[in-house]
PANU-438697 format. One record per atom (N, C-alpha, C): residue in one letter; atom name; x, y negated, z; residue number from 0. Coordinates in Angstrom, 1 decimal, padded with zeros to 4 digits, always signed. Each point is the difference from the previous one (the first is absolute). Layout:
! PANU-438697
  type  atom      c1      c2      c3  seq
     A    CA       X       Y       Z  NUM
...
! end
This chain:
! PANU-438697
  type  atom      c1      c2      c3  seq
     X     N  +003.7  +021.2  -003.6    0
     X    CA  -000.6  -000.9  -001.0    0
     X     C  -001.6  +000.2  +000.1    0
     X     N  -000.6  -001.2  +000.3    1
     X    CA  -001.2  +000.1  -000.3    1
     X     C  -001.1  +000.7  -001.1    1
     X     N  -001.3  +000.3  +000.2    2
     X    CA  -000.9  +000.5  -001.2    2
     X     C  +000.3  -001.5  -001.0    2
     X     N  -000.6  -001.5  +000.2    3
     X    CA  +000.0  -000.3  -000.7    3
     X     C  +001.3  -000.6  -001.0    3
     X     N  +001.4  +000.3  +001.0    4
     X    CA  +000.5  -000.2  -001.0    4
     X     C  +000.4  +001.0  -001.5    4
     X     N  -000.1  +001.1  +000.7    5
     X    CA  -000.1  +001.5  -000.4    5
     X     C  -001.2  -000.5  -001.8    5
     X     N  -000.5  -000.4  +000.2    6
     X    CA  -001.5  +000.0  -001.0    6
     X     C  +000.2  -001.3  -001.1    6
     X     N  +001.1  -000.5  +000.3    7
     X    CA  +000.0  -001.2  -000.9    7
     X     C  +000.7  +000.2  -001.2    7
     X     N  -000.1  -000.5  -001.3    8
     X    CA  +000.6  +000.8  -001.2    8
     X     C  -000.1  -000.7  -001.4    8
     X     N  -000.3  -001.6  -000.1    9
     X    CA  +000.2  -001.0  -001.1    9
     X     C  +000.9  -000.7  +000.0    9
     X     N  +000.8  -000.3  -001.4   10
     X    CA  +001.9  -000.7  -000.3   10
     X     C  -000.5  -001.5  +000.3   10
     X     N  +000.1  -000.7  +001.3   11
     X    CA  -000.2  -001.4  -000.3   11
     X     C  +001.8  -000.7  +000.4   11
     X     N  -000.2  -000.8  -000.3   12
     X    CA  +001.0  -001.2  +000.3   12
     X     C  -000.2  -000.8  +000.8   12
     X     N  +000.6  +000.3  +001.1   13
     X    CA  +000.0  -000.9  +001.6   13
     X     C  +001.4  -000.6  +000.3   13
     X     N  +000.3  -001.3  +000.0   14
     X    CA  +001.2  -000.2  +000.3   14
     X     C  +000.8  +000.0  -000.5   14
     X     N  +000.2  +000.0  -001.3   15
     X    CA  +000.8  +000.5  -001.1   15
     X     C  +000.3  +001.6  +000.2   15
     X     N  -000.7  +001.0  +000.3   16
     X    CA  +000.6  +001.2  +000.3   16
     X     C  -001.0  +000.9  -000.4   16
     X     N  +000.0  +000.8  -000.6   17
     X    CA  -001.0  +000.9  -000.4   17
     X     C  -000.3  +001.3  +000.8   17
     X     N  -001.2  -000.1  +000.6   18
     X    CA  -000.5  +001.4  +001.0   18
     X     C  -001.3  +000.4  -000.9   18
     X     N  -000.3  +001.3  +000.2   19
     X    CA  -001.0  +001.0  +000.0   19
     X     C  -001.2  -000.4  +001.2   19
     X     N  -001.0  -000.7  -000.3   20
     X    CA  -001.2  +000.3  +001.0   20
     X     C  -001.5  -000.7  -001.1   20
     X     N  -000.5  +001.0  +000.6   21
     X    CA  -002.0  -000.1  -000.4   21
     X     C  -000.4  +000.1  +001.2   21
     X     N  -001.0  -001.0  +000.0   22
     X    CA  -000.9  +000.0  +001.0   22
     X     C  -001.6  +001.1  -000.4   22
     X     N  -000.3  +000.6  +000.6   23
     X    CA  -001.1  +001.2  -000.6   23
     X     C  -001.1  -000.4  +000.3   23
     X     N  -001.3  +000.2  -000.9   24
     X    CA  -001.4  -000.4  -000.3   24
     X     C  +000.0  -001.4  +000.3   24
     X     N  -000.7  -000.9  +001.2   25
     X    CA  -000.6  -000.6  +000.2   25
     X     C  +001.2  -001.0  +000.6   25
     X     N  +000.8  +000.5  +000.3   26
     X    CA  +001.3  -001.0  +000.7   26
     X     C  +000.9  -000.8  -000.7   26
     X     N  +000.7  -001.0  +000.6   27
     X    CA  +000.8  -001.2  -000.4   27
     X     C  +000.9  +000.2  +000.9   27
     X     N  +001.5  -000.8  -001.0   28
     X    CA  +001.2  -000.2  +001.0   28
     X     C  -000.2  -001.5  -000.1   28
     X     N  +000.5  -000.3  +001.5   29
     X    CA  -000.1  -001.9  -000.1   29
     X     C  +001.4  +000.0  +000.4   29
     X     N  +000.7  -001.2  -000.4   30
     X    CA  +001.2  -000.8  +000.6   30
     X     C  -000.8  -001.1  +000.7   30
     X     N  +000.2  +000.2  +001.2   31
     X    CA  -000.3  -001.4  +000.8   31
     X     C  +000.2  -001.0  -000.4   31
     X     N  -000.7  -001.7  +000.1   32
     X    CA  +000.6  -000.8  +000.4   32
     X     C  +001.1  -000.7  +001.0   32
     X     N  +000.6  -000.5  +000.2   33
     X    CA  +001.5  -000.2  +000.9   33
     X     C  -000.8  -000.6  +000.8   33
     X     N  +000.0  +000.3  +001.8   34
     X    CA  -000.9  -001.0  +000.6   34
     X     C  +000.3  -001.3  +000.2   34
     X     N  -000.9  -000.9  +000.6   35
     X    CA  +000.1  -001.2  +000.1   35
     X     C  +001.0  -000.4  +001.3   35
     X     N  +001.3  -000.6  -000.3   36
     X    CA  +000.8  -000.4  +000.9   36
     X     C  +000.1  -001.3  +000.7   36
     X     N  -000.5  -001.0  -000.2   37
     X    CA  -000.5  -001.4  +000.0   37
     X     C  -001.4  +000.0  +000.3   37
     X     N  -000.3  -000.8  +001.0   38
     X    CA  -001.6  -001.0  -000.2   38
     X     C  -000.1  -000.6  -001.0   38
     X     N  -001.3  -000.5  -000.3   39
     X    CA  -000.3  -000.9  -001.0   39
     X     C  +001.0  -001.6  +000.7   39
     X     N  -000.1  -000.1  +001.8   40
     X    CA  +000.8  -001.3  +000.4   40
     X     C  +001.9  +000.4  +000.1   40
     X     N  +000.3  +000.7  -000.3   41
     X    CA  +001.6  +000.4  -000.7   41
     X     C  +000.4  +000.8  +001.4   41
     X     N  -001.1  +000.7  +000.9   42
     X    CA  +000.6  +000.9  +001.3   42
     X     C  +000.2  +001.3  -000.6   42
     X     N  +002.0  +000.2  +000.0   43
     X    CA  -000.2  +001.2  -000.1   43
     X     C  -000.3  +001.0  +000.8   43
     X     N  -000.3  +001.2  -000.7   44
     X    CA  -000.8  +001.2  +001.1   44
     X     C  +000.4  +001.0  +000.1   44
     X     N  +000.6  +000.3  +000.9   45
     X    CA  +001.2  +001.5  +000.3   45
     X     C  -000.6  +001.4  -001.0   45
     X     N  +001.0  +000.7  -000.1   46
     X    CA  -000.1  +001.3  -000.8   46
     X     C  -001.3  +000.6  +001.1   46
     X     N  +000.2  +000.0  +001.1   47
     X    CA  -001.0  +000.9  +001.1   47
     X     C  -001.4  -000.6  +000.0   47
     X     N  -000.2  -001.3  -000.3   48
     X    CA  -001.1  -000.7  +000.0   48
     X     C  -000.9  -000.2  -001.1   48
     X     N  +000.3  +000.5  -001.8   49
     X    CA  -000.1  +000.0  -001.2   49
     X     C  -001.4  +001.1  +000.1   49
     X     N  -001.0  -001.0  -000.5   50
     X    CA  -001.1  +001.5  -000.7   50
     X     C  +000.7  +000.7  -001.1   50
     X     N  -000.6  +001.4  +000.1   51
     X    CA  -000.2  +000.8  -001.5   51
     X     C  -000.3  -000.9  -001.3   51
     X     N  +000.5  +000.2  -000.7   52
     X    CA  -000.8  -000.8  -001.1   52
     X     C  -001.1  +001.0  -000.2   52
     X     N  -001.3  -000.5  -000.4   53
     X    CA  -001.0  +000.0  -000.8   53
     X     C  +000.2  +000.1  -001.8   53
     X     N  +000.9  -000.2  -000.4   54
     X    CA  +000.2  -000.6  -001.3   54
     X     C  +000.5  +001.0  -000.8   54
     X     N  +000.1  +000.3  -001.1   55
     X    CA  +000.9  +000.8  -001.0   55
     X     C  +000.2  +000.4  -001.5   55
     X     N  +000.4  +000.3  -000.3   56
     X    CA  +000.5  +000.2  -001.5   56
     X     C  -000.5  +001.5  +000.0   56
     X     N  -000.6  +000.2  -001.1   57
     X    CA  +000.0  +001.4  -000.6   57
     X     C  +000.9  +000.3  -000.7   57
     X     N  +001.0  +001.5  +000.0   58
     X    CA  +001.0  +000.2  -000.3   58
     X     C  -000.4  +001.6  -000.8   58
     X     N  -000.8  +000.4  +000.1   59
     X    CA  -000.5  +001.3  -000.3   59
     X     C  -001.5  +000.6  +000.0   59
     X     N  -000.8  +000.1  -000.5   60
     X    CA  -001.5  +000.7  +000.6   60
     X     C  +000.0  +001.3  -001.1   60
     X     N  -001.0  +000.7  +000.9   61
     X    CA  -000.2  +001.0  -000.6   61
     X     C  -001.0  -000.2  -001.0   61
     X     N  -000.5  +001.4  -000.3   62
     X    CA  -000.8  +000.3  -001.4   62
     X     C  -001.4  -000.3  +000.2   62
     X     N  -000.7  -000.1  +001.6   63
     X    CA  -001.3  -000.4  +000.5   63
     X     C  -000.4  +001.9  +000.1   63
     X     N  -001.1  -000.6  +000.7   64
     X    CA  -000.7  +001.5  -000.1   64
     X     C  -000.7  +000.5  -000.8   64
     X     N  -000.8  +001.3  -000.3   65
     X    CA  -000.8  -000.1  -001.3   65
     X     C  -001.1  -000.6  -000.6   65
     X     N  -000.7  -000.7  +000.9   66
     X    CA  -001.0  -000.3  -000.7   66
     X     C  +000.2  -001.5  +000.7   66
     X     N  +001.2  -000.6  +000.4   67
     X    CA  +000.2  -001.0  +000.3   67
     X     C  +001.4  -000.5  -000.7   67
     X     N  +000.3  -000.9  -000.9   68
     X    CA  +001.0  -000.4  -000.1   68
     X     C  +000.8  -001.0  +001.1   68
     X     N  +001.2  -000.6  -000.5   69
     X    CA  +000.2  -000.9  +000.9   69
     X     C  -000.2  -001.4  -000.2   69
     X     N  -000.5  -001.4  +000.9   70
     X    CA  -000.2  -001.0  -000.5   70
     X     C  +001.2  -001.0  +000.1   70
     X     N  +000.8  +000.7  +001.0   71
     X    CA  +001.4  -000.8  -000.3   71
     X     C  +001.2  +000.7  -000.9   71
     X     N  +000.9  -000.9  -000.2   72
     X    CA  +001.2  +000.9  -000.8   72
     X     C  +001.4  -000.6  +000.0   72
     X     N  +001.1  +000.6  -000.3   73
     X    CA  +001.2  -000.8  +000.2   73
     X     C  +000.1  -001.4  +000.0   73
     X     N  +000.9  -000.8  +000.8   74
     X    CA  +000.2  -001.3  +000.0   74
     X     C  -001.0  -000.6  +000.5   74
     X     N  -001.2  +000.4  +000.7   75
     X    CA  -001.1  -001.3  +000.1   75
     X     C  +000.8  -000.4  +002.0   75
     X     N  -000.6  -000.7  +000.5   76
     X    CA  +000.5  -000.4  +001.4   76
     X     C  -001.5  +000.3  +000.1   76
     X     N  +000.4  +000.4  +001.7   77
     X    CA  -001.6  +000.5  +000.8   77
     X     C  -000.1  -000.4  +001.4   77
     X     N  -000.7  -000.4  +000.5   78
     X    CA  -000.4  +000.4  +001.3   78
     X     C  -000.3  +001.0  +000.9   78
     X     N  +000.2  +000.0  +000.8   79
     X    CA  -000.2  +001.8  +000.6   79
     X     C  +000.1  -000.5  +001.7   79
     X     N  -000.6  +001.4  +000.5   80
     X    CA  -000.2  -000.4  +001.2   80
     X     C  +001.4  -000.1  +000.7   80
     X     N  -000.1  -000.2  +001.5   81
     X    CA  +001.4  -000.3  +000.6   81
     X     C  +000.8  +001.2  +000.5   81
     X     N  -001.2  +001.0  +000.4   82
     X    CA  +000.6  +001.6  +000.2   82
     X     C  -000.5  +001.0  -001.1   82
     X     N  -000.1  -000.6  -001.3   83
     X    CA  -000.3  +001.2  -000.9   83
     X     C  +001.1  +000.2  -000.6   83
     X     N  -000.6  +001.7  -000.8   84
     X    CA  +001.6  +000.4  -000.8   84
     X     C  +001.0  +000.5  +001.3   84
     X     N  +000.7  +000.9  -000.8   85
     X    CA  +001.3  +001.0  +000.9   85
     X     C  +001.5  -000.7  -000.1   85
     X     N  +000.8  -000.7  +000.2   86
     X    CA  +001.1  -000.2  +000.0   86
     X     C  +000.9  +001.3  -000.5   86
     X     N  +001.0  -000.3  -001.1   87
     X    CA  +000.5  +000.4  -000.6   87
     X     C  +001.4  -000.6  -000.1   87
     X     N  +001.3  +000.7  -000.2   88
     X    CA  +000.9  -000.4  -000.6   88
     X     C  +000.9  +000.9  -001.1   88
     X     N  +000.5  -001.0  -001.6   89
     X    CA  +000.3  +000.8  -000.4   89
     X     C  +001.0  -000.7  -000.6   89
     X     N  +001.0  +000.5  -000.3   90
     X    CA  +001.3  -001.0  +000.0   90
     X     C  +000.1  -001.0  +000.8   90
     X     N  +000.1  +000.2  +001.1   91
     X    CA  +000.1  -000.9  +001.0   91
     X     C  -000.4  -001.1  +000.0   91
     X     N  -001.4  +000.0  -000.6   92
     X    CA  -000.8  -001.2  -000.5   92
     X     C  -001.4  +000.7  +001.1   92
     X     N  -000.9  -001.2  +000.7   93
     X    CA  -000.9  +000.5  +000.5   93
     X     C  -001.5  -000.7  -001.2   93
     X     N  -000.5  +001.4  +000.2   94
     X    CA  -001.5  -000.3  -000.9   94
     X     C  -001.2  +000.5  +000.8   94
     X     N  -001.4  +000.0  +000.0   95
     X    CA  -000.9  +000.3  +000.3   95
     X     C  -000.8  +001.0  -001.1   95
     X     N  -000.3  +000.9  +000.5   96
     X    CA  -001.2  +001.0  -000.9   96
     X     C  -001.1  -000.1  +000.6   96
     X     N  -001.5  -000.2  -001.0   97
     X    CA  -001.1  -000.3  +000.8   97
     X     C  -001.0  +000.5  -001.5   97
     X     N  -001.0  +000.0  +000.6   98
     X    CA  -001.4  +000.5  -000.5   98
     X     C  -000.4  -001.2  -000.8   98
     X     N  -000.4  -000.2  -000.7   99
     X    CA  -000.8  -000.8  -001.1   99
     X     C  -000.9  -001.1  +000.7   99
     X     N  -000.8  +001.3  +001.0  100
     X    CA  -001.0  -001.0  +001.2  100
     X     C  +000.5  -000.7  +000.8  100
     X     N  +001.3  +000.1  +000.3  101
     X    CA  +001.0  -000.4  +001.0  101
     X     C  +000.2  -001.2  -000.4  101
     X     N  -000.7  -000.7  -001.5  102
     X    CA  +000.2  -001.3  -000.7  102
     X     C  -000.5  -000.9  +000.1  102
     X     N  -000.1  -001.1  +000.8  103
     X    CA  -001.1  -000.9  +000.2  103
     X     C  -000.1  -001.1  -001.5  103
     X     N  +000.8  -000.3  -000.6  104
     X    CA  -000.6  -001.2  -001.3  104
     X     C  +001.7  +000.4  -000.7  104
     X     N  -000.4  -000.6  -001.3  105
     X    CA  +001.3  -000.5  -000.9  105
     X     C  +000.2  -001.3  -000.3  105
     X     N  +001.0  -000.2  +000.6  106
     X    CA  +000.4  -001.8  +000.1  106
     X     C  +000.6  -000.3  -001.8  106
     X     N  -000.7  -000.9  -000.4  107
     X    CA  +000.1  -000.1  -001.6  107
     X     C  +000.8  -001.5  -000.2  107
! end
């Protein structure tokens, strides 16, 4: 088992199922967005040929650091880069853990 799974430790509700995880200081759990399987002209696009999403749901953040709080917080959707954040899985649900700065904007 990984360090970071090892480190996580807040009761949220994922899926209807209740797990234990915190993200610590400065970090966020994202749930991806589902990627884009269609063109905008209706081609669909094989599982092998699909970007990463960019996109996500905040599902958890931590407490911020100390003399920094955090500027995002549960439930907002975000942007993020395309290789940021660690892949994670926890109830056989896949999530991203990433750094605060790892945040490009909050889609409002």
């Amino acid at each position: 088992m990984s360090n970071v799974n090892l480190n996580l430790l807040l009761n949220l509700k994922l899926n209807n199922m209740s797990i234990n995880v915190t993200p610590l200081a400065d970090r966020v759990i994202i749930e991806p967005a589902a990627a884009e399987e269609t063109t905008a002209g209706g081609i669909i696009i094989p599982d092998t040929a699909q970007e990463k999403p960019k996109k996500g749901k905040i599902i958890a953040a931590g407490n911020g650091k100390k003399d920094e709080p955090l500027t995002v917080k549960e439930g907002d959707t975000v942007l993020y880069g395309q290789y940021s954040g660690t892949e994670i899985k926890i109830e056989g649900s896949d999530y991203l853990i990433m750094r605060e700065s790892d945040i490009f904007a909050i889609i409002k």
